[in-house]
C-alpha positions in Angstrom: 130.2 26.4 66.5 129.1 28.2 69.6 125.4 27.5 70.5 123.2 29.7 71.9 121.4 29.6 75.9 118.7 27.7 74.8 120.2 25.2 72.6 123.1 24.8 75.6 119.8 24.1 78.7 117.9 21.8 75.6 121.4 19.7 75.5 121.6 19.1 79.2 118.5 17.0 79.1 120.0 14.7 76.9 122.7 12.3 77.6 124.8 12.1 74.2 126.1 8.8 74.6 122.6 7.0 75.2 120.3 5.4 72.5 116.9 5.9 73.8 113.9 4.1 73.1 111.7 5.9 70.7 109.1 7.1 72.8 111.4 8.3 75.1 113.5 10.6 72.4 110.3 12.4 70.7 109.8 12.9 74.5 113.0 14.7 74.8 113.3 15.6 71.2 109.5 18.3 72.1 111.5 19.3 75.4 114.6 20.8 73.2 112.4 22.7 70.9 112.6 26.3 72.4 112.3 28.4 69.2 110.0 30.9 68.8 108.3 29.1 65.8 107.0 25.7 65.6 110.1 23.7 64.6 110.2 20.9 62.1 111.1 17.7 63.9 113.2 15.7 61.6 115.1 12.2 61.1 118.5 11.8 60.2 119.1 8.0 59.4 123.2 7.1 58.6 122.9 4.0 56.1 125.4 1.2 55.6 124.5 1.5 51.5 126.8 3.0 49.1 124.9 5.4 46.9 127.5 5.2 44.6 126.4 1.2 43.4 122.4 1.9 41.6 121.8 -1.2 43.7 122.1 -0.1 47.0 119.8 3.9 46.0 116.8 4.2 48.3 113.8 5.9 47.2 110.7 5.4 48.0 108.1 8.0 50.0 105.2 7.0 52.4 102.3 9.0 53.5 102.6 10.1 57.3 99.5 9.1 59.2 99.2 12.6 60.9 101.0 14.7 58.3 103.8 16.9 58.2 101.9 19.8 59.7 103.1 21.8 57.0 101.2 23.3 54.0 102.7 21.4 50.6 102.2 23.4 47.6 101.9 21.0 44.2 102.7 21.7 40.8 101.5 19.6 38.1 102.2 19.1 34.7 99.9 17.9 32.6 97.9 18.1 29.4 93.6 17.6 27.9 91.2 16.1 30.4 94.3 16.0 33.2 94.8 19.0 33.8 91.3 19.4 34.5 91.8 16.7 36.8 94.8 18.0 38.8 92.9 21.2 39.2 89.7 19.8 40.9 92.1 17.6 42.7 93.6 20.4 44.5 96.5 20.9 42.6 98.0 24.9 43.4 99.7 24.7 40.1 98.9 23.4 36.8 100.3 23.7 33.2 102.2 22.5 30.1 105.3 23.8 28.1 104.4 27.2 28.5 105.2 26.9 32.3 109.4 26.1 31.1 110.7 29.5 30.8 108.9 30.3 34.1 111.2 27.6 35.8 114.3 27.7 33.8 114.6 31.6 33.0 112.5 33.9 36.0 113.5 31.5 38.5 110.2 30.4 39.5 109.9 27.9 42.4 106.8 28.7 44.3 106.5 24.7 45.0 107.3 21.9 47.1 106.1 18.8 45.1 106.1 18.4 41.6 103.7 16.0 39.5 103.6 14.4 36.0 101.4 12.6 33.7 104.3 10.3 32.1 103.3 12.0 28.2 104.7 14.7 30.2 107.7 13.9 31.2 110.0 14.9 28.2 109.2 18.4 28.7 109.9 17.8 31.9 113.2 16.6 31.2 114.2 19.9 30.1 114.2 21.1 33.5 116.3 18.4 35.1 119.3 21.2 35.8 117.1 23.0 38.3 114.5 20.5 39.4 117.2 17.5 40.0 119.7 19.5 42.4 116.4 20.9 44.7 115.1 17.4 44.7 111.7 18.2 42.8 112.2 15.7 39.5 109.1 13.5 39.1 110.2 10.2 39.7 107.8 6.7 39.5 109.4 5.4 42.2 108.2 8.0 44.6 104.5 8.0 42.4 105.1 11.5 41.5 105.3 10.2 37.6 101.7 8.5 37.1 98.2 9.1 34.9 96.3 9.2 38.2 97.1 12.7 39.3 93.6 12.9 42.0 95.3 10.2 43.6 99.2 11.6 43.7 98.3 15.0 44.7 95.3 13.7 47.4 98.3 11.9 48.9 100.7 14.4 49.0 98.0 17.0 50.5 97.7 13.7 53.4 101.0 14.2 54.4 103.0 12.2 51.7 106.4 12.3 51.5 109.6 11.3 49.8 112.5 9.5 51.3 116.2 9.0 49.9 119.9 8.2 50.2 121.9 11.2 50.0 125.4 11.2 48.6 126.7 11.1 52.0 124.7 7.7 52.6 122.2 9.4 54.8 118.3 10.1 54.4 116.6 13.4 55.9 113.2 13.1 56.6 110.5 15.6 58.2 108.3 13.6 61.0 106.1 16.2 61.5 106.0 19.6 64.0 107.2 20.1 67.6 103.7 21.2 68.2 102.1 17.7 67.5 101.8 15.1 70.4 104.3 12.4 71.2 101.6 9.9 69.9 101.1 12.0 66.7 104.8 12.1 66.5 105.5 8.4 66.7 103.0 7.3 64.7 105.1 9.1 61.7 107.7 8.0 62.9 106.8 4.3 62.8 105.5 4.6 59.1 108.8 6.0 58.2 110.9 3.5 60.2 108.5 0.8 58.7 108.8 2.1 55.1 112.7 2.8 55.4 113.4 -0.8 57.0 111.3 -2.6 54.0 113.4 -0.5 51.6 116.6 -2.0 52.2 118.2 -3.0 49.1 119.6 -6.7 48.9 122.9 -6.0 47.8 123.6 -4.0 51.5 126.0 -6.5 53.3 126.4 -5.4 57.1 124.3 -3.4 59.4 121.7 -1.4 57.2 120.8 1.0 59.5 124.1 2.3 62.0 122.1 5.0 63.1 118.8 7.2 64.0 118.9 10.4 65.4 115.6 13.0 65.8 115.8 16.5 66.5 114.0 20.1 65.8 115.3 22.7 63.5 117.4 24.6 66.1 117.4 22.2 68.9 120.3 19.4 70.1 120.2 15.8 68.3 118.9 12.4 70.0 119.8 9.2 69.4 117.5 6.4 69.0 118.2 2.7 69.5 119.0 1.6 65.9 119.7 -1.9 66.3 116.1 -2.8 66.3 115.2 -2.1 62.6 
């Protein structure tokens, strides 16, 4: 894959065969981000689990003390006094049955979150072929399944989100914008790190965590020391 001029400078600061401290890669991790937009600055965590045992899945989310710097848009789906509820709490989207066909035959995904009272959830069910696959199911582990929909949907508007072991073993997480500040930026970072490391699952024999790397949308990848978690 050829790179482009910026990416090839952005890669020159960083010394691909050093783990840095973490202070010191969101430090290098802002320097790389040389896109014209503010670029997502994301964690890529490689896993000694086997996603293929149900003992050793990780899912869990955690709010982000500064946010993802990104607007979330929520969908709920409830029914009586809750829907009520989710509206006043801020929900962008709110409905029943009726909003089915929407999903499952127009296509419509205008969401990033998506909410449930647990009455709800066998209608919900119904759109497991579209919602599982994005990553958008409701799930009570992450507390996107719950009767207190003012407190899911205030947290997700904080900055919540949702962590998990992909089927390659590894878990993709946003820690917030290039445009925050280091401090901003390792403050997420620490909340994730703490709620990843309290998540590991018994079964997991070995190292848990082999490795941690940050880095922006388009820019080059940084290791961080992993043997400290």
């Amino acid at each position: 894959m050829k790179h482009g001029k910026k990416y090839v400078e952005a890669a020159k600061l960083i010394d691909k065969t050093q783990q840095y401290e973490a202070a010191e890669a969101i430090a290098l991790v802002k320097k790389s981000a040389t896109a014209k937009f503010d670029e997502t600055v994301e964690l890529h965590i490689r896993t000694g689990c086997d996603s293929r045992h149900a003992d050793q899945q990780i899912r869990g989310a955690v709010v982000l003390p500064n946010g993802t710097g990104k607007t979330v848009k929520v969908l709920v789906f409830a029914k009586g006094t809750k829907l009520d509820e989710a509206q006043a709490a801020g929900a962008d989207y709110v409905g029943g049955e009726e909003l089915i066909p929407k999903i499952q035959n127009d296509g419509w995904l205008d969401f990033d979150v998506v909410v449930a009272t647990p009455d709800m959830m066998g209608v919900v069910g119904r759109l497991g072929k579209v919602l599982g696959p994005k990553g958008l199911m409701p799930n009570p582990k992450a507390g996107t399944v719950t009767m207190d929909v003012t407190k899911a949907i205030a947290d997700i508007k904080a900055g919540k989100i949702e962590y998990r072991l992909d089927k390659a073993n590894i878990i993709h997480v946003p820690v917030g914008k290039a445009s925050f500040t280091e401090e901003q930026l390792e403050q997420n970072f620490n909340a994730l790190m703490d709620a990843i490391t309290k998540a590991r699952p018994a079964s997991v024999k070995g190292q848990y965590l082999k490795s941690i790397t940050l880095a922006t949308t388009m820019g080059p990848g940084v290791k961080v020391v992993s043997n400290k978690y």
